[in-house]
N, C-alpha and C positions, 0 to 999 in steps of 0.2 A: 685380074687382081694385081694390086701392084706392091711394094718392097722398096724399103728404102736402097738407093746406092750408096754403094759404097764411099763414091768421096762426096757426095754431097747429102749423106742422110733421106735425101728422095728415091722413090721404089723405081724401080723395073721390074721386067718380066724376071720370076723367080727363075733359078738357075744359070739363066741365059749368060753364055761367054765368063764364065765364072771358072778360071781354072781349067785342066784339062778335061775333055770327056772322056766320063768312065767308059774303060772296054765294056763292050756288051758279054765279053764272057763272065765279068764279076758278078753283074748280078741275080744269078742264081746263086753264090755265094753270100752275096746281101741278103736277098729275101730269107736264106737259111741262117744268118744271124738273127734278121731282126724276128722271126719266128721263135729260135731258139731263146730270146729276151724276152719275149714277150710270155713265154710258157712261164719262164722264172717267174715274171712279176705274177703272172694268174694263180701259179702253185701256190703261190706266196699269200694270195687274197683268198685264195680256196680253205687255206691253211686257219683261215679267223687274225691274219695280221693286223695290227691297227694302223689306219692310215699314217700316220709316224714313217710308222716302216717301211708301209708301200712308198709313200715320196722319195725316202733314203734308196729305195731301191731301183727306183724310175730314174732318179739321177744319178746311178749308177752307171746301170744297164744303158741309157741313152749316152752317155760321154763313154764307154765301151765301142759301143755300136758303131757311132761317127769319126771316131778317134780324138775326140774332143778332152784335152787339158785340165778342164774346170767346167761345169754344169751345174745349174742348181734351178731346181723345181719352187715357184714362190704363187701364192693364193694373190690375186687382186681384190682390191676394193674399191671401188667407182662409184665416184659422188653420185648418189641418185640411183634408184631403178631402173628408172626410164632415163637416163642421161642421155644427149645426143652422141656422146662420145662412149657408148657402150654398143659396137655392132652385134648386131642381133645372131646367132648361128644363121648360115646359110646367105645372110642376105650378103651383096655385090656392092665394089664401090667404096670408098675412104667416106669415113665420117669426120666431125669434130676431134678433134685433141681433148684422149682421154684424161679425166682429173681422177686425182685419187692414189691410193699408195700399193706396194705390193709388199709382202709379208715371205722371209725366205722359208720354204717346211721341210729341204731338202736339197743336199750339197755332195757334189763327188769332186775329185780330186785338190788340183792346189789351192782352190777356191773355198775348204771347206772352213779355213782356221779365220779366212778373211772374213769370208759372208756365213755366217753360222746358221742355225734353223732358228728363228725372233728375230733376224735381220728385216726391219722395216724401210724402207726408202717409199719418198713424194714421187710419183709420175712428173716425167716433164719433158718439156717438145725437145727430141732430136733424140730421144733413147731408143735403142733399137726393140727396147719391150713397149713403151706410147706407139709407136710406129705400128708393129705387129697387130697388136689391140687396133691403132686406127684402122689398118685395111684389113684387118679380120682374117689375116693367113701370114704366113713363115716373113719375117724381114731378116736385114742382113745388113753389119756396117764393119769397117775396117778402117785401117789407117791411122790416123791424126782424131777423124772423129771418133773415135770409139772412147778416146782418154777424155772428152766432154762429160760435163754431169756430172751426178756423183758417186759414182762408181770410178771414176775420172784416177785418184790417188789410188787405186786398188787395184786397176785395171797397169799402172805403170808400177808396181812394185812388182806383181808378177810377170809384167811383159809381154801380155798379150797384145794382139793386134787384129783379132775378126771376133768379129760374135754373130752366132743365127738366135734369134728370137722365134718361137712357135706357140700360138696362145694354144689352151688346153680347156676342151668342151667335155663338159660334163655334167650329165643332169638337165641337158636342154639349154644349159646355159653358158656365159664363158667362165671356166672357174677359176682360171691361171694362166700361169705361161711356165716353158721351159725357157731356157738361156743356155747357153752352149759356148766357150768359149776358147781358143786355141791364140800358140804366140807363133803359127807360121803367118805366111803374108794373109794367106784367107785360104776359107773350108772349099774343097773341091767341087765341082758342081755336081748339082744332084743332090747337096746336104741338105737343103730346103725340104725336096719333098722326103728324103728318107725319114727324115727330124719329125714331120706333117703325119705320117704313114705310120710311123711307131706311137707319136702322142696320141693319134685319134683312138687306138688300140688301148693304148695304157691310160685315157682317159675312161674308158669304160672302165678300167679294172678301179681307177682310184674312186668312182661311182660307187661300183661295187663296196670297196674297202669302206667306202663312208657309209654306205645304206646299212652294212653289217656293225657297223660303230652306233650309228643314229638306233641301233635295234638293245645292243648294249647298251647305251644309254636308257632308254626307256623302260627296259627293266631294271637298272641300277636306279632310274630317278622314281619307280613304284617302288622297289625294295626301300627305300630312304623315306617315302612318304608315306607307306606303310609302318614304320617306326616312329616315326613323326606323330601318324591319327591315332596311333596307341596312347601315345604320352595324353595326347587332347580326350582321347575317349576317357582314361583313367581320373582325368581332371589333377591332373598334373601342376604344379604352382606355376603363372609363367615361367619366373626366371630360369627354368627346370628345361622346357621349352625353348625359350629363347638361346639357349647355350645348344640347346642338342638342335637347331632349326644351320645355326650360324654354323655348327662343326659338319652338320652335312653338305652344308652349301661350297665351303672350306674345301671338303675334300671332294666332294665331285663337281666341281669348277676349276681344278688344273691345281690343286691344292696350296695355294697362293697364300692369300689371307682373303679372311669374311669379317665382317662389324655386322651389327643390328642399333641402331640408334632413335630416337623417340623423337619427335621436335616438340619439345615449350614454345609455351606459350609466349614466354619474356624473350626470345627468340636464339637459345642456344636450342643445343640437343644433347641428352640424355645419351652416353654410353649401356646397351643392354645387355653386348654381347661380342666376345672378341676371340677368334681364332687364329693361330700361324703366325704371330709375331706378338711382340710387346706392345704396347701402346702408352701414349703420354699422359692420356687417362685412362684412369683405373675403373672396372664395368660399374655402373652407376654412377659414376660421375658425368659432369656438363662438360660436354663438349664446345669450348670456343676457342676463336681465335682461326679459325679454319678459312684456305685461301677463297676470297672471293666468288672466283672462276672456277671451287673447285666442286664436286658431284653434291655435296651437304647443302650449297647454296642452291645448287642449280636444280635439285628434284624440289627442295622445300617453294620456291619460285614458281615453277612448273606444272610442278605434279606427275611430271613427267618421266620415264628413266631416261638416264643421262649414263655419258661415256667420255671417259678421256684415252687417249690411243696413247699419247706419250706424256708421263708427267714433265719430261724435259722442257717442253713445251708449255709447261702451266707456271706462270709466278709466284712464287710463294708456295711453294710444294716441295720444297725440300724434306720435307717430314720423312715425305710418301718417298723419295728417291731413298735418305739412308736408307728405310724399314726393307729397302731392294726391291720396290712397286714400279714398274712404267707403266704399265695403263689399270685402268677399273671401268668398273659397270655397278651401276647402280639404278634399285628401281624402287620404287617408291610403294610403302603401305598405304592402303586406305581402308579406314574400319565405318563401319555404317556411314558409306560416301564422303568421311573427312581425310583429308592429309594426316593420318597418325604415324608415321616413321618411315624409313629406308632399311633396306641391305643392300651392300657393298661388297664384293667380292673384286681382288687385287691379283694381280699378277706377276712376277719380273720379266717374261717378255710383252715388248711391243704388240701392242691391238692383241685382246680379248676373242674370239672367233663372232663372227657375227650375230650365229643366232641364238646368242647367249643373253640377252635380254630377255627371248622367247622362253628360253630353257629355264628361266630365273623364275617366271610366274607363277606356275607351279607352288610353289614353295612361300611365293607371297602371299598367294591366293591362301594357304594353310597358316600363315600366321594372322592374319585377316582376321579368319576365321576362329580363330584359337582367341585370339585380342577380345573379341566381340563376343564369344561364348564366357569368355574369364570374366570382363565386364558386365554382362547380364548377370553372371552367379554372384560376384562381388555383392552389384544393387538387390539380389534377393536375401543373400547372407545379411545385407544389412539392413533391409528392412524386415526380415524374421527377428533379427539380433533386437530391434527397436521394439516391436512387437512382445518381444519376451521382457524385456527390460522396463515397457512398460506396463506388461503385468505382476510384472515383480514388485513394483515402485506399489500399484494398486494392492496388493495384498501384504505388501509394511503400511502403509494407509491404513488398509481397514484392521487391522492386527492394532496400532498405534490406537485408533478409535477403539475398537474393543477394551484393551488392555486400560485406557485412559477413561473411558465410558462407561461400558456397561458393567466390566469386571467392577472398575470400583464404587458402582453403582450398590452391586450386590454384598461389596464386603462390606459396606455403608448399613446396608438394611440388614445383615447380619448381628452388626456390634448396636443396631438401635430395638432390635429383637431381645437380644440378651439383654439391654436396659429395662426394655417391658417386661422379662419373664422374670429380675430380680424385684420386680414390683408387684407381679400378682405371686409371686411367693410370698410377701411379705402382704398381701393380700388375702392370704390363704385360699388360691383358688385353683384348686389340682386342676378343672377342664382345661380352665384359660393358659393355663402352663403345658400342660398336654401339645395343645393348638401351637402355641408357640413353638416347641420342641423341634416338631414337626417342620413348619416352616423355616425353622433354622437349618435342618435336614437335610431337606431340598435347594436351601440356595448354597449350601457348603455344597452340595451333586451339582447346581448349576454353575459353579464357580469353577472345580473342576473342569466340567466339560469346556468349559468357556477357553479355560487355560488352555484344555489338549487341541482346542480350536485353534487360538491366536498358533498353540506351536506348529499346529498343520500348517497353517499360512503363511507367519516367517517366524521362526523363533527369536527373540530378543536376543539369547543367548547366542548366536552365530554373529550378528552384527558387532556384541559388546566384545566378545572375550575370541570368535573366528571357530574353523570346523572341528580344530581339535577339539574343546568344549562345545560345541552343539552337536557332535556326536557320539563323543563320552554321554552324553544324556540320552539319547537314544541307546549307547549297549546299557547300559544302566537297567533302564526301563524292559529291556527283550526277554521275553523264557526263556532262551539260551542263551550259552557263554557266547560271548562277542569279544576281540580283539582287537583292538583298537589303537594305529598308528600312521601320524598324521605327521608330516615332515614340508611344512609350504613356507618357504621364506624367501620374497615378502609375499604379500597374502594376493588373491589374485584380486578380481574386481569384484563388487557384490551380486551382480546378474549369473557370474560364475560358480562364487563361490554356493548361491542359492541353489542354482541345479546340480552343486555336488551334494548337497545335503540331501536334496529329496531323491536324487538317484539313491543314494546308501539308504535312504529311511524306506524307502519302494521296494527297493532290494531285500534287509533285513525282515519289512515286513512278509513277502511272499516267502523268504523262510521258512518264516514261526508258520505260516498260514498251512502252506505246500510241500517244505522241501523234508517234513519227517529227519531232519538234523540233528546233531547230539553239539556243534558249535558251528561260530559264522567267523569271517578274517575284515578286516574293513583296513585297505592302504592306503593312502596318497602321498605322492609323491609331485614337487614341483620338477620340471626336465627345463631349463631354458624356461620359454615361452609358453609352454605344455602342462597341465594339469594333468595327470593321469590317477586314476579313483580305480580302484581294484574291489569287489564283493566277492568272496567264494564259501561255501560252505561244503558239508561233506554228508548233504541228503540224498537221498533218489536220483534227481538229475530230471530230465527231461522238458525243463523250462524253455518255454518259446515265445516269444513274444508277439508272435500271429495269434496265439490263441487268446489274448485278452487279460493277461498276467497283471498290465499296469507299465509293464517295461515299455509296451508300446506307444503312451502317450509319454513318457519318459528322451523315448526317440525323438520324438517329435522335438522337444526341448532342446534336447542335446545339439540335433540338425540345424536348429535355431541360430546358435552360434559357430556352427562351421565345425562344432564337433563333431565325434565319433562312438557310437555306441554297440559291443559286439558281446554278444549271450555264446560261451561254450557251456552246453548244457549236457554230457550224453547219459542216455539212460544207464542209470544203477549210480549215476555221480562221479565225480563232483560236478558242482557247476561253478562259475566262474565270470562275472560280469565286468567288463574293462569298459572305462568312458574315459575320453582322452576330449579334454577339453584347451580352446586358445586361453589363456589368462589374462592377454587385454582385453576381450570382448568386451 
């Protein structure tokens, strides 16, 4: 295995002619350091710390250890999976010059105000951490090269002059590196492996610390989406949704900012939903004007999620920098296999953690689903809604024919009856007037009936004059007192206000029929957009609408338009029937 040198960035044998060699009597005092560091950081992971912590404490404990200046623990991210420039654990050998950036997650001493935990930097040939990475064990640079790069101004404000680089296995894989930095000429030999021997150690613990976070997650990300399938089980209005989907994502994504946005057809997108900052639009409003290059273009293109690591780096993103954003993730809705929207979740440090696209689905996956269920009920609310509406429209039809037909058919043959019967009076002839009497009789009874027919079906009086008068005629008509007050301004539509009449006329009637009552209350009220029809009287009680009362084909109507129908009925009374209906239907 080879190491960069020192003056020329190229490896040698690690250790080798580095300084003086350590007495052989120190290291039984080393191995009881790096023991006693390594117990810290395990107490520490045994303890339920989150990985946060454990990094802060690995680049503690390691710049401790070695006697190192400045250290700070940073995750990599290497173009590709399989890149050639990602050595495998174990395997022998330099590969390719690794591409790709590192991410600082933990910093000890003068190093910490300079490279903070979000410090991101681009890999690039002659770093003593690309090195490390290339030959897959401890590198080492000093001198002149070490101010190279861009670490370069940082490296000479504090004055240092060696660094060991040690990548950091974990999980089978490579997950980071340490850095280790000092401003004597260079670290004495034997830093290499001590550096090697403590990270392979404290790479298991940060293992540990992550598998015990990935375990908190996953029950944090069930507890959120068991909140979530409530809302959707309850049938919840989206935007209801939509705001509580985004404030989850918000907060358990590094609690940054979340959007939810729709994409039109004319091709902006719809704001649906905004947490953890302001925004330029307001929710429900169109979003445009958004950078080319930036996550809106690139999923709606795609369909893909997409990620930006720094908005510094994006054109036209100055939005996202004031709102105090450098990177986002975004991935893309699909509802019955269309492109219907994105969520965006923001950050203010550099690079988002990797498998946060993975972590995001979930939660796509439930607004999908919630999209495509609301949808489906939408198209049956409004094909029940057309369904009622146009049995309504049929029964002012046949009402309008009746009342136009046959009614005046018979008030016709009435008044040409009484013509006849003034002429066999004047005929003198009692039978033929008998006979006549008679059939005047019965079309006054069928005239009636006819009328209490058309009022069954739609009363004239509801459309002319609205509910307050079409159900003042109804308490009119009842064996009990009936109370009647009606408060709708303006009036709602006529599909609604229809099945508020025959709800109260269905209602009053199982009264008088069932409820042995001494009076009835009859309310409505407009709320907003809300109809609400209130029935109660002070009978028996024990009204249910399982058993065939009438309330139940009543339901059916109500449900029709998306309304709500609820019978308190308990025995000994009162009962109480509430229907809460939309007023545009």
């Amino acid at each position: 295995m080879r190491t960069p040198d020192a003056g020329s960035g190229e490896g040698r044998t690690a250790d080798a002619g580095r300084g003086r060699d350590q007495p052989d009597e120190d290291r039984p005092r080393q191995l009881a350091d790096e023991q006693a560091a390594l117990r810290r950081v395990a107490t520490l992971v045994a303890g339920g710390a989150r990985p946060a912590e454990v990094f802060m404490v690995v680049a503690d404990e390691l710049g401790r250890l070695i006697g190192a200046e400045a250290t700070f623990v940073s995750r990599v991210d290497l173009s590709g999976a399989d890149s050639p420039g990602v050595p495998a654990p174990g395997a022998s050998g330099e590969r390719a010059e690794p591409e790709g950036y590192i991410t600082v997650v933990g910093s000890y001493g003068r190093i910490r105000d300079e490279v903070p935990v979000g410090f991101r930097v681009k890999l690039t040939p002659g770093m003593v951490m690309t090195a490390a990475l290339r030959t897959g064990g401890p590198a080492r640079i000093n001198g002149e090269r070490l101010a190279n790069g861009p670490f370069g101004a940082i490296i000479g404000r504090l004055g240092l002059r060696a660094a060991v680089a040690t990548p950091i296995v974990a999980g089978g894989h490579y997950w980071g590196l340490t850095v280790a930095a000092t401003s004597r000429e260079d670290f004495p030999a034997g830093t290499e492996s001590r550096m090697a021997e403590f990270v392979e150690l404290a790479g298991m613990a940060i293992a540990n610390a992550e598998a015990e976070q990935k375990l908190r997650e996953l029950a944090d990300t069930q507890a959120s989406l068991r909140r979530l399938a409530m809302l959707v089980a309850r049938g919840e209005p989206p935007e209801v949704l939509f705001a509580a989907v985004t404030k989850e994502v918000q907060r358990y994504f590094g609690g940054g900012t979340a959007r939810m946005v729709r994409y039109e057809v004319d091709g902006t997108a719809t704001l649906l939903a905004n947490a953890g900052t302001e925004s330029h639009v307001r929710v429900g409003g169109r979003w445009e004007g958004y950078p080319p290059t930036g996550l809106t273009v690139t999923v709606r293109r795609t369909g893909r999620a997409a990620r930006i690591d720094d908005y510094r780096d994006v054109p036209g993103a100055e939005v996202r920098l004031r709102e105090g954003i450098l990177s986002s993730v975004a991935l893309p809705i699909h509802v019955n296999g269309q492109l219907w929207g994105m969520i965006a979740v923001g950050s203010g440090q550099a690079s988002l953690p990797p498998d946060t696209e993975q972590r995001m689905t979930e939660f796509t996956e439930l607004v999908a689903t919630a999209v495509a269920n609301a949808q489906s009920r939408a198209e049956l609310i409004t094909s029940r809604a057309r369904i009622v509406a146009a049995s309504d429209e049929v029964r002012r039809r046949i009402e309008r024919d009746l009342h136009d037909g046959a009614q005046q058919q018979l008030v016709a043959m009435q008044m040409t009856l009484g013509r006849l019967r003034s002429r066999m009076k004047a005929a003198d002839d009692p039978e033929s007037i008998a006979l006549i009497d008679e059939a005047r009789r019965e079309a006054r009874q069928a005239i009636g009936e006819l009328r209490d027919l058309t009022r069954g079906l739609h009363p004239p009086v509801l459309t002319d004059r609205g509910l307050d008068a079409a159900l003042s005629a109804i308490a009119a008509r009842s064996p009990i007192p009936v109370a009647v007050d009606v408060a709708v301004s303006p009036r709602p539509s006529i599909t609604v206000e229809a099945i508020a009449y025959f709800v109260v006329a269905e209602a009053l009637t199982n009264v008088a029929k069932h409820a042995q009552a001494t009076r009835a209350t009859v309310t409505i009220r407009r709320v907003a957009d809300r109809l609400l029809v209130i029935v109660g009287d002070d009978g028996r009680g024990g009204a249910d609408p399982a058993l065939g009362s009438g309330l139940a084909g009543l339901a059916d109507r109500v449900s029709g338009v998306d309304g709500t129908l609820r019978v308190n009925s308990p025995i000994g009374g009162p009962t109480v029937v509430e229907v809460e209906l939309p007023c545009g239907s």
